[in-house]
C-alpha positions as CSV (number, residue, x, y, z in Angstrom):
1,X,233.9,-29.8,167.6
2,X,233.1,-32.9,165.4
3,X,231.7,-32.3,162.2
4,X,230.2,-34.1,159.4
5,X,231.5,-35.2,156.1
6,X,229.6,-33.0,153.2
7,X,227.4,-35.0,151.5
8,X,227.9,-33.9,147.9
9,X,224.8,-35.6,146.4
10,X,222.6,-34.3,148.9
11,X,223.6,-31.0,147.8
12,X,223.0,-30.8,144.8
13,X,219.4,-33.1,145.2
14,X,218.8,-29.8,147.6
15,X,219.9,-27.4,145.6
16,X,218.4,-29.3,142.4
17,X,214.4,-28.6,144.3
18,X,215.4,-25.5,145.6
19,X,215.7,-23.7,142.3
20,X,212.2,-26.0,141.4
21,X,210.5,-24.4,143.9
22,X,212.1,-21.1,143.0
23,X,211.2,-21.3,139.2
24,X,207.3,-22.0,140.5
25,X,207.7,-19.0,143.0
26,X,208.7,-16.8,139.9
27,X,205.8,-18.3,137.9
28,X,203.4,-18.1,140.3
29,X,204.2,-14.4,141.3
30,X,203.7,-13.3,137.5
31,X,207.8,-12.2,137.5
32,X,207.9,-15.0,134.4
33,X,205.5,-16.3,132.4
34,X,205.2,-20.0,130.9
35,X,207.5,-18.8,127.4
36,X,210.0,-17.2,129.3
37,X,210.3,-19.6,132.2
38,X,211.9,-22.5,129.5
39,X,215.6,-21.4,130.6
40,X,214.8,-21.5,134.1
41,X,214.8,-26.0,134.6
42,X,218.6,-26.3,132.8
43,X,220.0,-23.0,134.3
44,X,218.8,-24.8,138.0
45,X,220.5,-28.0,136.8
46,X,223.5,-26.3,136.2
47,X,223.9,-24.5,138.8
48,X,223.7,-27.5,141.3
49,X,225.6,-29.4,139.4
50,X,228.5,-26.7,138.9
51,X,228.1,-26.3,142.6
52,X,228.3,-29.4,143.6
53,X,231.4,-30.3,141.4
54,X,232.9,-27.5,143.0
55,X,232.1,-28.8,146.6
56,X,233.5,-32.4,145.6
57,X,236.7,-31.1,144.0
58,X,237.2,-29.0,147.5
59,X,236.2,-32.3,150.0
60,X,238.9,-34.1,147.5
61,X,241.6,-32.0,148.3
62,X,241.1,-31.2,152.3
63,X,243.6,-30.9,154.5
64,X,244.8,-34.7,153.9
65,X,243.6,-36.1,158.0
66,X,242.5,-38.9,158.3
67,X,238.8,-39.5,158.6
68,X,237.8,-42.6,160.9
């Protein structure tokens, strides 16, 4: 089976909206309010990026075939 190459921007882009949409879920369900939901932008923006450093460092060191 063929796959595709992973995309490590696109990840983290994805992963970078998902947690937006995720911190106006938590706001809009009443889980957070506006004072407490400060933390919630930088510790999304971490997590993708920590995430997607992690996914580039594992693509960098695959199994060393050769992609065409």
């Amino acid at each position: 089976m063929k796959t595709h190459p992973l995309n490590v921007s696109y990840l983290v882009v994805g992963l970078v909206f998902l947690g937006l949409a995720g911190s106006w879920a938590l706001r809009e369900a009443g889980v957070v309010d506006l004072a407490e939901s400060a933390w919630l932008l930088p510790a999304t923006l971490v997590a993708a990026g920590t995430i997607g450093l992690a996914a580039f460092a594992a693509r960098g060191s695959g199994s060393g075939t050769d992609v065409r």
